[in-house]
PDB file of N, CA, C and O in Angstrom, chain B, residues numbered from 101:
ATOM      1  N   UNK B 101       2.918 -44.402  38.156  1.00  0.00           N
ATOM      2  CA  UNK B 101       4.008 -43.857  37.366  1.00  0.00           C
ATOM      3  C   UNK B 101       3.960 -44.419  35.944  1.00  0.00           C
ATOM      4  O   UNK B 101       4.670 -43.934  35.063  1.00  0.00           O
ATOM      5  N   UNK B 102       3.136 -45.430  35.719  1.00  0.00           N
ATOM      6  CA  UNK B 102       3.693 -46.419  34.512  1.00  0.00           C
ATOM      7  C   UNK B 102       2.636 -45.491  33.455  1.00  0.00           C
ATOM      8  O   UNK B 102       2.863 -45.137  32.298  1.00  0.00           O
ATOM      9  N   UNK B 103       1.443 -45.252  34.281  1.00  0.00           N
ATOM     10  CA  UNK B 103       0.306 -45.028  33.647  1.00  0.00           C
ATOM     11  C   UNK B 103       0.404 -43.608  33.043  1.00  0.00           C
ATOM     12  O   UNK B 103      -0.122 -43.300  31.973  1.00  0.00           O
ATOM     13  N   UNK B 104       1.276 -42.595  33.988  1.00  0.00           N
ATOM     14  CA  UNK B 104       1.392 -41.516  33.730  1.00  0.00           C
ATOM     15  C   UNK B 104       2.597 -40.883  32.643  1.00  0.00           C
ATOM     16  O   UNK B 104       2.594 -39.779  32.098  1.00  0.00           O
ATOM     17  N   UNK B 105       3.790 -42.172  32.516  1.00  0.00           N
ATOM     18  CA  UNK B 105       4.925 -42.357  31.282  1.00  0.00           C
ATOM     19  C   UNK B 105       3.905 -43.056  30.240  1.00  0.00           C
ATOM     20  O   UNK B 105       4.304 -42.830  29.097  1.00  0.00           O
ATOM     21  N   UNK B 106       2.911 -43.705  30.249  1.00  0.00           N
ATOM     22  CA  UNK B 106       2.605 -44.218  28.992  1.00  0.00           C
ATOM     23  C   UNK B 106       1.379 -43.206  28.341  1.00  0.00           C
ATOM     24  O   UNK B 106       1.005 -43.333  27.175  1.00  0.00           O
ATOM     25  N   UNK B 107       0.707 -41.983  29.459  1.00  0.00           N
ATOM     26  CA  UNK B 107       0.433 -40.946  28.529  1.00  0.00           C
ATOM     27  C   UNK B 107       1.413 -40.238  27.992  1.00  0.00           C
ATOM     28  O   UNK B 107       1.528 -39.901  26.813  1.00  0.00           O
ATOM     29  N   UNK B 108       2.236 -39.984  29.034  1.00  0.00           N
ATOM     30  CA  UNK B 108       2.839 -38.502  28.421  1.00  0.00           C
ATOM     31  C   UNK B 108       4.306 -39.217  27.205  1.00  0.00           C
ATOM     32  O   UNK B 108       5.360 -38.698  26.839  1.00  0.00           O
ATOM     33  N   UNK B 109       3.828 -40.257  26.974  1.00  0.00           N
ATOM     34  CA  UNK B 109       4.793 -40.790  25.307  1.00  0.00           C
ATOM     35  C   UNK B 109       3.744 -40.203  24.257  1.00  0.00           C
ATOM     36  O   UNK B 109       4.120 -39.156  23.730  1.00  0.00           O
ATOM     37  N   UNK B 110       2.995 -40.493  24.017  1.00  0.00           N
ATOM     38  CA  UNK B 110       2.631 -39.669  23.047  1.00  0.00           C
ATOM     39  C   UNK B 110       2.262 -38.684  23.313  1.00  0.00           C
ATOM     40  O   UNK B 110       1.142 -38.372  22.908  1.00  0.00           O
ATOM     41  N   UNK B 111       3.143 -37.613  24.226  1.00  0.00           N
ATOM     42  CA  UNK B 111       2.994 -36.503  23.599  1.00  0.00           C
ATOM     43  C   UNK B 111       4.119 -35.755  22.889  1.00  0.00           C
ATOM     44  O   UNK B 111       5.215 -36.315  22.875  1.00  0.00           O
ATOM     45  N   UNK B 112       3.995 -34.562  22.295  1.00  0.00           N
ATOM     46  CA  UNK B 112       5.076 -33.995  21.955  1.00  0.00           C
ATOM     47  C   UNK B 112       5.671 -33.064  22.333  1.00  0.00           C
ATOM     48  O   UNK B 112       5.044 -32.662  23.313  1.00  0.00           O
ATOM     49  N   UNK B 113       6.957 -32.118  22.087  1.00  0.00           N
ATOM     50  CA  UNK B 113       7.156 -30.647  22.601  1.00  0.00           C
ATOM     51  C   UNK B 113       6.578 -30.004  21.473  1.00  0.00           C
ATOM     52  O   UNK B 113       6.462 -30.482  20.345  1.00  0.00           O
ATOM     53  N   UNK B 114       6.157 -28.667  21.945  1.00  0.00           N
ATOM     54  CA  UNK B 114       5.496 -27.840  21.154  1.00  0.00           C
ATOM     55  C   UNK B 114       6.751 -27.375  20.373  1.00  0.00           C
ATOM     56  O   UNK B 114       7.877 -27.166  20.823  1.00  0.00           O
ATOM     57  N   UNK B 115       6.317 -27.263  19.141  1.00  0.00           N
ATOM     58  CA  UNK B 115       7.253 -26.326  18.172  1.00  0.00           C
ATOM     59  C   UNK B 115       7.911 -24.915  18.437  1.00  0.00           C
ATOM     60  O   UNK B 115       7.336 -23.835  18.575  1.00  0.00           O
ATOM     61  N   UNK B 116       9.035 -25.149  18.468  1.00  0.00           N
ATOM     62  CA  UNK B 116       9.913 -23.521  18.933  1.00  0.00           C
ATOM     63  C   UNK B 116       9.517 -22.957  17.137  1.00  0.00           C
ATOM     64  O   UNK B 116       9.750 -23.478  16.046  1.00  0.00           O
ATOM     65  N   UNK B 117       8.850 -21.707  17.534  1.00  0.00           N
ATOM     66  CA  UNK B 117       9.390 -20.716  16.638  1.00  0.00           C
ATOM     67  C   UNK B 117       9.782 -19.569  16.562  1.00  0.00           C
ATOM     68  O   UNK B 117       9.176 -18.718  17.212  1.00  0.00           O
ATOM     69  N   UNK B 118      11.143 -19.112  15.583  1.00  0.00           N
ATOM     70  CA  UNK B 118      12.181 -18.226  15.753  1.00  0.00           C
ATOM     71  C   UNK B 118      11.601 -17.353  14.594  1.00  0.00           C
ATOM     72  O   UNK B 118      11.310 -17.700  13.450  1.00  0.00           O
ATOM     73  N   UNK B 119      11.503 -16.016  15.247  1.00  0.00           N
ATOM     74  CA  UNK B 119      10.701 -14.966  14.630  1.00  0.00           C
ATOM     75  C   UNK B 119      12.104 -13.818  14.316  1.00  0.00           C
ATOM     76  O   UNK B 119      12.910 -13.392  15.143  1.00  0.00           O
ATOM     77  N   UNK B 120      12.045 -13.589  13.136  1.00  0.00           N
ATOM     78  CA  UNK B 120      13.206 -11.766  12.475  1.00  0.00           C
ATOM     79  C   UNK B 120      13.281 -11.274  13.581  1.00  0.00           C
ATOM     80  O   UNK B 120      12.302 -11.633  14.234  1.00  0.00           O
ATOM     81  N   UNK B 121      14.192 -10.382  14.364  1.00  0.00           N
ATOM     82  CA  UNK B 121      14.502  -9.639  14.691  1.00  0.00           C
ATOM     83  C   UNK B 121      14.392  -8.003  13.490  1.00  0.00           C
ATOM     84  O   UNK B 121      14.531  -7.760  12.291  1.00  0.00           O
ATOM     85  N   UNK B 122      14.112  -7.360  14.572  1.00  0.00           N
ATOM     86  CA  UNK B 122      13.409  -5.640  13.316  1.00  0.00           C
ATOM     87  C   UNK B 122      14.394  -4.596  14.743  1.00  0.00           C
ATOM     88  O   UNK B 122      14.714  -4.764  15.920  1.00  0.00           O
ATOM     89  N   UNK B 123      14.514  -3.710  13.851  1.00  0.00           N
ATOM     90  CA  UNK B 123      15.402  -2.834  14.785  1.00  0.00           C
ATOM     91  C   UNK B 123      13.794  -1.643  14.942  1.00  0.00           C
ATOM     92  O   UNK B 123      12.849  -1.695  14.155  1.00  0.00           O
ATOM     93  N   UNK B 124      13.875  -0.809  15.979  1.00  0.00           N
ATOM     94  CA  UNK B 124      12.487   0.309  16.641  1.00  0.00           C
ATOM     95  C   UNK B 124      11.918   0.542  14.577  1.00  0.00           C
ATOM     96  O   UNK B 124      10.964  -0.042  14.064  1.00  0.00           O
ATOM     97  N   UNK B 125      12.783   1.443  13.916  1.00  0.00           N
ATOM     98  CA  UNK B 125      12.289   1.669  13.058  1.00  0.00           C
ATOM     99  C   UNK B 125      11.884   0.986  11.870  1.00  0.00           C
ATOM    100  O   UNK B 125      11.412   1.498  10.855  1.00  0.00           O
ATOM    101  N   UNK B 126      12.174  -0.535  12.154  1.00  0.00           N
ATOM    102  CA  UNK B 126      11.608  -1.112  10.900  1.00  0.00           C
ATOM    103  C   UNK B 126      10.418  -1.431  11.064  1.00  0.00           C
ATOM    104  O   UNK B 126       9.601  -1.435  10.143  1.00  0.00           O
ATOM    105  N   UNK B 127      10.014  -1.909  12.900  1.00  0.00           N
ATOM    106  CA  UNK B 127       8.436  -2.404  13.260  1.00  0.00           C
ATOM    107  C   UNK B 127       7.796  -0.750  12.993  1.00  0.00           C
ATOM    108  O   UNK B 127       6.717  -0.690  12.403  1.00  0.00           O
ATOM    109  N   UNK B 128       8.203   0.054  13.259  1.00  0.00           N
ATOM    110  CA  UNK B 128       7.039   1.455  13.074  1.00  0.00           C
ATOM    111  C   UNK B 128       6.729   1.008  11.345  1.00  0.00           C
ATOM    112  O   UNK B 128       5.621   0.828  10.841  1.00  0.00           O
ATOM    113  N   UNK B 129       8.004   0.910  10.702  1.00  0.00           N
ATOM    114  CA  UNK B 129       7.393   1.334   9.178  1.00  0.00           C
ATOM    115  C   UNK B 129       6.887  -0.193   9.275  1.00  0.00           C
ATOM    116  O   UNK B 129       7.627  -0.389   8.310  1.00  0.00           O
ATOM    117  N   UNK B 130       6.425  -1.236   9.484  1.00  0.00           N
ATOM    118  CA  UNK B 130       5.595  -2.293   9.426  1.00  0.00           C
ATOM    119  C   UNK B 130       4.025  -1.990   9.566  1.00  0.00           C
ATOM    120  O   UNK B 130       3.100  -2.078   8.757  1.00  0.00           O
ATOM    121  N   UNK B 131       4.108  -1.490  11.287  1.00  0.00           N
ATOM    122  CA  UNK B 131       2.987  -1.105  11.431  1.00  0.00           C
ATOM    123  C   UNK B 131       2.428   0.283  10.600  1.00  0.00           C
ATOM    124  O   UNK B 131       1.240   0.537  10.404  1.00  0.00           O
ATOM    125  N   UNK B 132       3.156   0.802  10.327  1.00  0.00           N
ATOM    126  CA  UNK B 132       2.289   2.178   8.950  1.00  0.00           C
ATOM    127  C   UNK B 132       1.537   1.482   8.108  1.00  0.00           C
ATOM    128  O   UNK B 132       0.431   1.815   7.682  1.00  0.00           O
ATOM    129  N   UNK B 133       2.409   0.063   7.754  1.00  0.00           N
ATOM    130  CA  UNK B 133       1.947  -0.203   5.939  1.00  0.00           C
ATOM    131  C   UNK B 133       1.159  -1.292   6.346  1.00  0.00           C
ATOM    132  O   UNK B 133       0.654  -2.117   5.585  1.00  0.00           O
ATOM    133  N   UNK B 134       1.069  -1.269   7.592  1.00  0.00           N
ATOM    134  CA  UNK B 134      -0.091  -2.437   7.889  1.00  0.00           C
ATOM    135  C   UNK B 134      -1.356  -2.219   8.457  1.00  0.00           C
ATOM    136  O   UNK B 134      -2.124  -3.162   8.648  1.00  0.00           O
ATOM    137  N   UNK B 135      -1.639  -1.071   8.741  1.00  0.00           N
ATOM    138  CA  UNK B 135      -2.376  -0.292   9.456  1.00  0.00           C
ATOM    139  C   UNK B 135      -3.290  -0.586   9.324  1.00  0.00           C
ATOM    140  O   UNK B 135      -3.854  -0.804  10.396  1.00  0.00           O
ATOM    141  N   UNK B 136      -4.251  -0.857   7.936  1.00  0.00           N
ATOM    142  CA  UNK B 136      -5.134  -0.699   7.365  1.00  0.00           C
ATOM    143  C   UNK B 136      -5.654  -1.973   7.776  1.00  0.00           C
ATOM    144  O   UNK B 136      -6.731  -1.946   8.372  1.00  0.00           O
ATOM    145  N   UNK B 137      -4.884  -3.526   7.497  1.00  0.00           N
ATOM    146  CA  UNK B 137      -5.153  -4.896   7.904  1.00  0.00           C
ATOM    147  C   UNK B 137      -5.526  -4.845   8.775  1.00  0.00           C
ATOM    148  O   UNK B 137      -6.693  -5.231   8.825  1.00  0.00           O
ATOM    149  N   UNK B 138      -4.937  -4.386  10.041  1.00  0.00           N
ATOM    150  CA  UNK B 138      -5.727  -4.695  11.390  1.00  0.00           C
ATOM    151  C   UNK B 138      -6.649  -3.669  11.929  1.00  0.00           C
ATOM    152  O   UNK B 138      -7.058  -3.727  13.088  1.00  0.00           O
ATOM    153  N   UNK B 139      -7.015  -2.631  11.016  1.00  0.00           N
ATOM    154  CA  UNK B 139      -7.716  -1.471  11.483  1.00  0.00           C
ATOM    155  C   UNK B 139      -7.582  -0.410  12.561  1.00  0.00           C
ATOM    156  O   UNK B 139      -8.396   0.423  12.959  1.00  0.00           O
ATOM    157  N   UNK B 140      -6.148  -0.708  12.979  1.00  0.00           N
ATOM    158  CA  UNK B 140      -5.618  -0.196  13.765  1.00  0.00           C
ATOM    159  C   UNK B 140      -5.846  -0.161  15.230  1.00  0.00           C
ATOM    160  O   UNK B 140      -6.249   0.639  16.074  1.00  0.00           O
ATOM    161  N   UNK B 141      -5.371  -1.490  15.154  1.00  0.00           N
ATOM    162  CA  UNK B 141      -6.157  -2.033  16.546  1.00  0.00           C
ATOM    163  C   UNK B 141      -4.420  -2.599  16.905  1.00  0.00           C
ATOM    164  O   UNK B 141      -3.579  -3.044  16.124  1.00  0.00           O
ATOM    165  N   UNK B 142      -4.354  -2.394  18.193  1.00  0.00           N
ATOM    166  CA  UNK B 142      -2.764  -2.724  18.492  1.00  0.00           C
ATOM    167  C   UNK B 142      -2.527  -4.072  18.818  1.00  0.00           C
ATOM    168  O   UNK B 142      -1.510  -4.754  18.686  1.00  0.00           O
ATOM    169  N   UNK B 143      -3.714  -4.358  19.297  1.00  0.00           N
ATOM    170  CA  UNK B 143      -3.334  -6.090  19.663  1.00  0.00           C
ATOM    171  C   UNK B 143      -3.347  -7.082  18.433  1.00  0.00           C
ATOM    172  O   UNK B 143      -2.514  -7.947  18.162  1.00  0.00           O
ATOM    173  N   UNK B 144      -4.630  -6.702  17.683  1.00  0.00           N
ATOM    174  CA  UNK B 144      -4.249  -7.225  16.454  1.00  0.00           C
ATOM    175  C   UNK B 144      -2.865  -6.898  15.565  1.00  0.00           C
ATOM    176  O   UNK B 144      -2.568  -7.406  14.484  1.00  0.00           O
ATOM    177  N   UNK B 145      -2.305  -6.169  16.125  1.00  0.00           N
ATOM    178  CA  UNK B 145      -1.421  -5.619  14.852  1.00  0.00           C
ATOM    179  C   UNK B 145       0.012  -6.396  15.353  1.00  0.00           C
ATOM    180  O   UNK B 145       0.939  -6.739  14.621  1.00  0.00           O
ATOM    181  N   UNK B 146      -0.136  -6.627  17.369  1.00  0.00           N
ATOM    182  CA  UNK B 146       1.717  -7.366  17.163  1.00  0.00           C
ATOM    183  C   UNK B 146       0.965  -8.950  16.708  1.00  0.00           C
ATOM    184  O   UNK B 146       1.775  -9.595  16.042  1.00  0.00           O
ATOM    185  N   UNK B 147      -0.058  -9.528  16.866  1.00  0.00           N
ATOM    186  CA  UNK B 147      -0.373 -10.683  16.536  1.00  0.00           C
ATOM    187  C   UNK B 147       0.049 -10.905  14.903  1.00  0.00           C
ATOM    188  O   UNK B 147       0.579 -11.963  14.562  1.00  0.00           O
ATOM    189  N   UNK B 148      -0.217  -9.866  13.957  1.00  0.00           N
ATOM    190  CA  UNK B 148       0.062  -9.905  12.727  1.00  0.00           C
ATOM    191  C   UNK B 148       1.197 -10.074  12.518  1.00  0.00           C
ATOM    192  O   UNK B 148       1.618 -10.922  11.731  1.00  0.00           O
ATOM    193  N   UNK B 149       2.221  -8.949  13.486  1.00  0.00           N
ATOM    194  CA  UNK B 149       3.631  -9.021  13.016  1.00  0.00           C
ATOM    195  C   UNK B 149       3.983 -10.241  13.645  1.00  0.00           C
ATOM    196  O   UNK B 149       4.703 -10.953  12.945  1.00  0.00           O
ATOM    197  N   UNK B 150       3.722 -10.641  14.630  1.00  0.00           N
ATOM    198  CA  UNK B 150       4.551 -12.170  15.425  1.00  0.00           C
ATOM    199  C   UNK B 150       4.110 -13.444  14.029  1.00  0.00           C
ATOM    200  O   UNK B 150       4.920 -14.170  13.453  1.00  0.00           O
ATOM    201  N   UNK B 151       2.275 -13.360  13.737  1.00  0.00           N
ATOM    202  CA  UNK B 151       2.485 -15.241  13.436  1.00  0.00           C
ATOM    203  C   UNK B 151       2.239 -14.383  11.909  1.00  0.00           C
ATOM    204  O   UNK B 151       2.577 -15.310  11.174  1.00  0.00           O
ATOM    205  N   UNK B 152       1.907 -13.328  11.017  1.00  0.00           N
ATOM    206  CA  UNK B 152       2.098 -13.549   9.300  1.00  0.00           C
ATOM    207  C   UNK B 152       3.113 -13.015   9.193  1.00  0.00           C
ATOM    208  O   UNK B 152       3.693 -13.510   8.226  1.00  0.00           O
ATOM    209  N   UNK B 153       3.939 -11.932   9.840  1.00  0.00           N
ATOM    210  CA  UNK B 153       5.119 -11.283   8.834  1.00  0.00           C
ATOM    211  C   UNK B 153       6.265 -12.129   9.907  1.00  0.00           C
ATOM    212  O   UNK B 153       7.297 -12.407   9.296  1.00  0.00           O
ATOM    213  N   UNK B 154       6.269 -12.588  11.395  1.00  0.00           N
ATOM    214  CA  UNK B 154       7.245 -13.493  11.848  1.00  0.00           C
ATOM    215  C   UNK B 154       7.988 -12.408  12.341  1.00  0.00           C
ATOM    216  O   UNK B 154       9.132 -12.797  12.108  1.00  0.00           O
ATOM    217  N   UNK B 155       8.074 -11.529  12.762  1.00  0.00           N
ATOM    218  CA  UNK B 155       8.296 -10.637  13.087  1.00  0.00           C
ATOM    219  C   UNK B 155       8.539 -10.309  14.560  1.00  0.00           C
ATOM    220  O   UNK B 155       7.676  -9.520  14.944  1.00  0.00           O
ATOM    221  N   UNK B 156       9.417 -10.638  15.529  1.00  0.00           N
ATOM    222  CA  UNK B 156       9.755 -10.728  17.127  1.00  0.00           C
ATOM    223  C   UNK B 156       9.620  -9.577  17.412  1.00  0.00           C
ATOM    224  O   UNK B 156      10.077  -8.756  16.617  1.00  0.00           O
ATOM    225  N   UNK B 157       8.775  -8.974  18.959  1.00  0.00           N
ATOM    226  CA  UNK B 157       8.716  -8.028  19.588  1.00  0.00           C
ATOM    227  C   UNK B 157       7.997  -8.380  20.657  1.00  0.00           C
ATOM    228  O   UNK B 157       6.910  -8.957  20.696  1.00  0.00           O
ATOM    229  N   UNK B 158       8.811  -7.920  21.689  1.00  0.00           N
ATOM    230  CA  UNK B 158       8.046  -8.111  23.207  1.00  0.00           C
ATOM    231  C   UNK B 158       7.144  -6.662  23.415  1.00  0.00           C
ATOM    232  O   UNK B 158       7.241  -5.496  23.032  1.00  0.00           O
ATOM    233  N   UNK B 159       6.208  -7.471  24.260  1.00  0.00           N
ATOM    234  CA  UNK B 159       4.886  -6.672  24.184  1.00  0.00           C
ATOM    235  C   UNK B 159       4.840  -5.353  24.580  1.00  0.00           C
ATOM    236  O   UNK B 159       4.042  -4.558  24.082  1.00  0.00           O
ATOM    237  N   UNK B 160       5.909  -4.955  25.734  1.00  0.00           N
ATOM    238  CA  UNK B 160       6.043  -3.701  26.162  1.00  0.00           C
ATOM    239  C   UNK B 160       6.480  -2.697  25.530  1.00  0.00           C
ATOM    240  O   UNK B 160       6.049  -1.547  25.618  1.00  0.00           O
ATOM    241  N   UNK B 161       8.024  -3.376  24.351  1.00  0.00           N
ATOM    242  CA  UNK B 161       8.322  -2.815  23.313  1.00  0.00           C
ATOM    243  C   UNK B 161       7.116  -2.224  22.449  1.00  0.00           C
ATOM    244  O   UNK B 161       6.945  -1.079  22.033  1.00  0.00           O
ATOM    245  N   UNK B 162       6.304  -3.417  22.309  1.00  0.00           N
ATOM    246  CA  UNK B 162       6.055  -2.849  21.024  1.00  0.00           C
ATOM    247  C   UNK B 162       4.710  -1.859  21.283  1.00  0.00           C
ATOM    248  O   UNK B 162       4.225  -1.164  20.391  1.00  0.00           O
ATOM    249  N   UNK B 163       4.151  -1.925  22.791  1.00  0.00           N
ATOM    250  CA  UNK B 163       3.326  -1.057  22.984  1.00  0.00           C
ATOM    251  C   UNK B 163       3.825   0.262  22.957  1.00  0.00           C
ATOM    252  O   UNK B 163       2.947   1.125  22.973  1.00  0.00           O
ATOM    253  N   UNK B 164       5.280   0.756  22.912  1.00  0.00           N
ATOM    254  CA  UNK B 164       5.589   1.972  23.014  1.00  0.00           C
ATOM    255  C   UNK B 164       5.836   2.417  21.216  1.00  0.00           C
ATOM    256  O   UNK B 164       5.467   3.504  20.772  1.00  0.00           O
ATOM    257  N   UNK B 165       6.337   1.630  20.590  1.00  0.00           N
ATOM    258  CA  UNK B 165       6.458   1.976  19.142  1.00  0.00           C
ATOM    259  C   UNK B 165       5.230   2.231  18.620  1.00  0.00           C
ATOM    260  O   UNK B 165       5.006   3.275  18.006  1.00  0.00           O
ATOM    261  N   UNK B 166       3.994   0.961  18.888  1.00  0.00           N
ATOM    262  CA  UNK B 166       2.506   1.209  18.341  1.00  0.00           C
ATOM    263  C   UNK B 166       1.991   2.582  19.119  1.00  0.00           C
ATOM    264  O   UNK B 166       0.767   2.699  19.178  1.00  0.00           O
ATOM    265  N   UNK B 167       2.696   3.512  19.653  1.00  0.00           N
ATOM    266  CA  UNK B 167       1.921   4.710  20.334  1.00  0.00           C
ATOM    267  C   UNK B 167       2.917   5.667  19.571  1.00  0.00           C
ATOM    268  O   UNK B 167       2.441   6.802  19.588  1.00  0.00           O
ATOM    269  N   UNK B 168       3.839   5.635  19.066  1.00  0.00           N
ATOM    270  CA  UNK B 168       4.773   6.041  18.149  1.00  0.00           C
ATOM    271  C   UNK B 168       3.995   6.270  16.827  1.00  0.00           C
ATOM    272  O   UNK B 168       3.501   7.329  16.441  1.00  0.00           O
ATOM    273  N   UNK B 169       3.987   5.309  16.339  1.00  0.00           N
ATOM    274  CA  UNK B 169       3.230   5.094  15.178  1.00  0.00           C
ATOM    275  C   UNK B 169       2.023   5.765  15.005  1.00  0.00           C
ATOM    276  O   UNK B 169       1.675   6.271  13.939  1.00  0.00           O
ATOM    277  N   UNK B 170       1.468   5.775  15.895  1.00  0.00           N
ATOM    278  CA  UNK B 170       0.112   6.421  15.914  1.00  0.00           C
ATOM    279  C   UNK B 170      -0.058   7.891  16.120  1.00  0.00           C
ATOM    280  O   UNK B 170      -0.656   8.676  15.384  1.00  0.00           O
ATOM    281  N   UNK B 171       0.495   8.110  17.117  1.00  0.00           N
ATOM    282  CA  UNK B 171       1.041   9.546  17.237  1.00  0.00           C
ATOM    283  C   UNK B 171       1.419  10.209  15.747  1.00  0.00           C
ATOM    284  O   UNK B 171       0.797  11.247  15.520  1.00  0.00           O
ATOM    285  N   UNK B 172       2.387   9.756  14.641  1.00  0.00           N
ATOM    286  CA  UNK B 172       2.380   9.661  13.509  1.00  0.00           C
ATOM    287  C   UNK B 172       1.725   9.994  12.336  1.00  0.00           C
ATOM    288  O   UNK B 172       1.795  10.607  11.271  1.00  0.00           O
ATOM    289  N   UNK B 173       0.768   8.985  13.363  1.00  0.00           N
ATOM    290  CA  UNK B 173      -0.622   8.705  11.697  1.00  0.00           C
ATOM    291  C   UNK B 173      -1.370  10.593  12.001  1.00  0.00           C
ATOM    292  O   UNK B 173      -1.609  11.269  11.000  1.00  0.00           O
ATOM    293  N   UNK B 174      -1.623  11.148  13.324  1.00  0.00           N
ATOM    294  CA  UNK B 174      -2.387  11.974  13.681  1.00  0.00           C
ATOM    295  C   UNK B 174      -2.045  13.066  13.217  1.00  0.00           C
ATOM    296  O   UNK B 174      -2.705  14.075  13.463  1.00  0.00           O
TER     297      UNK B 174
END
């Protein structure tokens, strides 16, 4: 026990981070004007909006808007 409290002291908790909330139509017009950055690739594109624009969306969500969007572009 001693051995296993004197690793886990140095460790740390991972950093919480709190990402915007976007209502359906602000992530579509995100992904329009971003389109081009990720080449329109969907996985790249919630990765963009979650860690550069900070941007919160669960994955199921946003798989239905990124088929929105695209539908769109066509």
């Amino acid at each position: 026990a001693k051995a296993v409290n004197r690793i886990l002291s140095s460790l740390r908790p991972p950093e919480v981070v709190t990402r915007a909330k976007a209502s359906d139509a602000e992530i579509i017009t995100l992904i329009h004007r971003h389109w081009k950055a990720v080449e329109g690739r969907s996985s790249r594109m919630l990765r963009y909006l979650r860690d550069d624009l900070g941007v919160a969306c669960e994955q199921s969500r946003f798989r239905d808007l990124f088929n929105i969007a695209q539908d769109e572009r066509a």
